[in-house]
N, C-alpha and C positions, 0 to 999 in steps of 0.2 A: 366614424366612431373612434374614439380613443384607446388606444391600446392599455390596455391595465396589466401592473404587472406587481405581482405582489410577494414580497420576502417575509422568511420568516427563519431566524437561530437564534433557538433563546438560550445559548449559551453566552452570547457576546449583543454589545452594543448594534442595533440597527445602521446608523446614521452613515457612518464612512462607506457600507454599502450600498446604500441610496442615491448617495453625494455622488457615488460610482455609475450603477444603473442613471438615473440622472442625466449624465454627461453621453451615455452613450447610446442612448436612446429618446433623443432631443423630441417633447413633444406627447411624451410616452406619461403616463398615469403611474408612481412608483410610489407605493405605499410600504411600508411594515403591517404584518398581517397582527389584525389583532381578532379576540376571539366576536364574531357576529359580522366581521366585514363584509362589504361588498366582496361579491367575487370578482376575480382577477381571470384574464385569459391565458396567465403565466405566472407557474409557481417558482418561486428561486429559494434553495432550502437547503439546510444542515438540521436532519433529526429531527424534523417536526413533530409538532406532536397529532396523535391520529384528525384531530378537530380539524385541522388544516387541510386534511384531506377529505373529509366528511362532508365539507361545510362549502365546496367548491368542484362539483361534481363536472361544472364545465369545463374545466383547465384543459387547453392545447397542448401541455407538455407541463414537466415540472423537472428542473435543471438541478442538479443535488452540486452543493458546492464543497467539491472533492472529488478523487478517482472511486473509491470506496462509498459502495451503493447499498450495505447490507443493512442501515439502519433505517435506510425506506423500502427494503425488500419487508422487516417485520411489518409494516403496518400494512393496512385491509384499502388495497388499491384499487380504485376501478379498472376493469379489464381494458377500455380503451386506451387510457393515458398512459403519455409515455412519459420513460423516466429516462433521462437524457443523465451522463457522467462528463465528466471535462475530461479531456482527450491530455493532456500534458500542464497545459498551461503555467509551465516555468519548474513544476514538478519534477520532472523527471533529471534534469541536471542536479538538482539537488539528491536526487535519490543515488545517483551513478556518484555523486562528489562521497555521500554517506556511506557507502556501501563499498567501494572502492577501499575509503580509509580504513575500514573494520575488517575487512580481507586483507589487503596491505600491511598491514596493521598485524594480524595471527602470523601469518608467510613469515614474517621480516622479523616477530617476536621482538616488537616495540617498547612490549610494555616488561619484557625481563629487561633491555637492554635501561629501562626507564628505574625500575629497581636495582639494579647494580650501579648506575648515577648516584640514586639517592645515595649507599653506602661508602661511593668512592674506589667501588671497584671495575677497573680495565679486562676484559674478557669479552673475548669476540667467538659467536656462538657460529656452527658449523653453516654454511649459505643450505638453504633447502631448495634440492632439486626440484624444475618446474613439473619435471612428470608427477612430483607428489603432489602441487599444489594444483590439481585440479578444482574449478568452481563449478558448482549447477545451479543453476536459475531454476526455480520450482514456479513455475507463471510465467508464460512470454506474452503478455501484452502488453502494451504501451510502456509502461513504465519495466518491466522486466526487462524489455529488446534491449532498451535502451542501457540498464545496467549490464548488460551482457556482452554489450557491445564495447563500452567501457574499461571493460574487466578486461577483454579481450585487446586494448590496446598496449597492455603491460606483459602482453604474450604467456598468459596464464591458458591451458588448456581450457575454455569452456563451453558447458553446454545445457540444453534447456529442455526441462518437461514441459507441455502442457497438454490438456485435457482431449483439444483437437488439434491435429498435423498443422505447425508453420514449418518453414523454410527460410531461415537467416542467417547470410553468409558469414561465413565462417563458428558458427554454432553448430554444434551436433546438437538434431533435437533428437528426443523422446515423445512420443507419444503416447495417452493412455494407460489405464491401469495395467496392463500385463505388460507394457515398457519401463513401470516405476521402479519395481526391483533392480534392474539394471543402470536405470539414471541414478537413483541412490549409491548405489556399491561403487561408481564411478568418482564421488562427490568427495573429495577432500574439503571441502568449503561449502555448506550449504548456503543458499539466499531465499529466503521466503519472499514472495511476490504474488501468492496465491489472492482471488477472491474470496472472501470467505460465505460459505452455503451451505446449504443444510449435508451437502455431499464432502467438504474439506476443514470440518468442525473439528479438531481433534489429528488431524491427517498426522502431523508429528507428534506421536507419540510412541511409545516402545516400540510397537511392531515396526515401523516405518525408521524409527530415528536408528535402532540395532543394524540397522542394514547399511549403515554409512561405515567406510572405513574407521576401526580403532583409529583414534587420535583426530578424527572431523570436527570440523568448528561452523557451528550454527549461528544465522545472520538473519533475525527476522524483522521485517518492515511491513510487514504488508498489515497482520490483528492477529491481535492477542488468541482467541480463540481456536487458532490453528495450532498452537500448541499446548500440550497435556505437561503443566507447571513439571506435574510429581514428578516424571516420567523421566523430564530433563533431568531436575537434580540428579535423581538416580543415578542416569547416567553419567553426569560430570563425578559425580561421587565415585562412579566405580573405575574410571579412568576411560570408558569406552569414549567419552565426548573430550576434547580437549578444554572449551570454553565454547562462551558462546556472545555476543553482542546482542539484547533486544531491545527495540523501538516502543513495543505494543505488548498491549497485559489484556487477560480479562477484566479487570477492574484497574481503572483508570482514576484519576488518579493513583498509579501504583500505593498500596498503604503502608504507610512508615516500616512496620515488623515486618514484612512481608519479608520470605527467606531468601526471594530474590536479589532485595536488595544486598544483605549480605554474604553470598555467595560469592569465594575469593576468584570463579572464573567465569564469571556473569558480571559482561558491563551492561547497564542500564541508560539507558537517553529517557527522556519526557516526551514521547511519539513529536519527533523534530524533524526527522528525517526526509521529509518531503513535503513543507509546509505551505497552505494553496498562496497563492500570489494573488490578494483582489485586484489589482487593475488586471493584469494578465488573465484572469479569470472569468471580471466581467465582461474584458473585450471579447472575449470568447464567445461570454453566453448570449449578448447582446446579438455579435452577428450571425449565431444559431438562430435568435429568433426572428431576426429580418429574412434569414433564409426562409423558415416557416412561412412566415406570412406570403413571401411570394411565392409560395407553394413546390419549394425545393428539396432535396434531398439533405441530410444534416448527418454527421458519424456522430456516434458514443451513443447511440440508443441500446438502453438495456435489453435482454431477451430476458422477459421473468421467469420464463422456465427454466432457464440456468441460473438466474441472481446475477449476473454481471455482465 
């Protein structure tokens, strides 16, 4: 019987990921899902829409193309199928190149020295000692380690929350909510790497962002919905936050008037910061599902009861 394997993002053009699937799965049934299709025994997806999972009650597994799984956590899943995330796949270099420069970047006060350029003036600001420039990873999976580990080559103090105990050398982690206050007060640099769930919706907002040293600078990549807009400004307004770099908004495309945009210590990207790599992605998912079929073990499956 032929292996069917069906995509579907109707944000972007089908074809270049076909052309992909395709090649790497020679032999293999590769459609774009359109709405009444045959069913497929493998879903390949960004955001589908709920039809696609309604409509395909068999699916073996369904591969979401990206690390971030929270826009197939909304929709109404059947309890067996699994929802598989891509473990790196070229990701995570980009995240550690991204993140690095916007920490780098606060520390070194790039962007005064970039302003005093523009006017023609020479002044060399005081070096800041590393004990201040402390960084925290708020998320150590995949892509958190890896920025952490990064971070930690430029001999920055760092270290990492997350929900359940890792262990990563040379990181101090944190564990759990009654360790968060403490990872926080720690953090001259914050980096969001959070997944986002119904339990970390909101998590940086006042109560949580006040507890970071006066003068801390926030770094988020991971979604918008982890942090509470108002809250920042606030605080960058009342001097508590130094600035902050963000990737990710609740509304996406960011909108023109948005205060974000013009806020003079908020730099803004277009969510770049770790952009999926399709061949590197599908080579992934492809040999995900040859493992499948031969009835082996495969990482990055979701647990729905946490979302990630």
């Amino acid at each position: 019987m032929t292996l069917r394997v069906s995509y579907c993002d109707p944000s972007s053009a089908p074809e270049p990921w076909l052309e992909a699937l395709r090649r790497h799965l020679p032999g293999a049934c590769i459609e774009a899902w359109t709405d009444g299709a045959e069913p497929a025994d493998y879903g390949v997806a960004w955001s589908p829409p709920q039809a696609f999972i309604d409509q395909q009650p068999q699916l073996k597994a369904l591969f979401n193309v990206g690390a971030g799984v929270d826009k197939l956590m909304r929709l109404r899943l059947q309890p067996q199928l699994r929802v598989i995330r891509l473990d790196d796949a070229g990701m995570g270099v980009q995240m550690a190149e991204y993140v690095c420069h916007a920490v780098i970047g606060h520390f070194r006060e790039f962007s005064a020295y970039a302003e005093q350029a523009a006017t023609g003036v020479w002044l060399r600001r005081p070096a800041r000692p590393r004990a201040l420039s402390a960084v925290g990873v708020l998320g150590l999976g995949v892509l958190g380690t890896r920025v952490a580990q990064a971070l930690r080559q430029f001999d920055y103090p760092v270290h990492g929350w997350s929900r359940t105990g890792r262990d990563v050398q040379g990181i101090r982690c944190f564990t759990g909510s009654a360790q968060l206050p403490a990872f926080l007060a720690a953090s001259h640099a914050l980096v969001c790497l959070l997944p986002l769930t119904p339990d970390t919706c909101g998590i940086l907002g006042r109560a949580n962002l006040t507890q970071l040293p006066k003068g801390a600078y926030l770094v988020n990549v991971a979604r918008g919905d982890l942090v509470v807009e108002d809250d920042l400004l606030t605080l960058l307004d009342s001097g508590h936050l130094a600035g902050a770099t963000l990737d990710v908004f609740r509304n996406e495309p960011l909108p023109g008037m948005h205060a974000l945009w013009r806020h003079p210590k908020i730099r803004v990207t277009p969510h770049i910061s770790a952009q999926t790599l399709r061949d590197e992605s599908i080579a992934q998912i492809a040999g995900k599902i040859r493992a499948l079929e031969r009835g082996e073990p495969v990482a990055g499956i979701v647990d729905p009861q946490r979302g990630y």
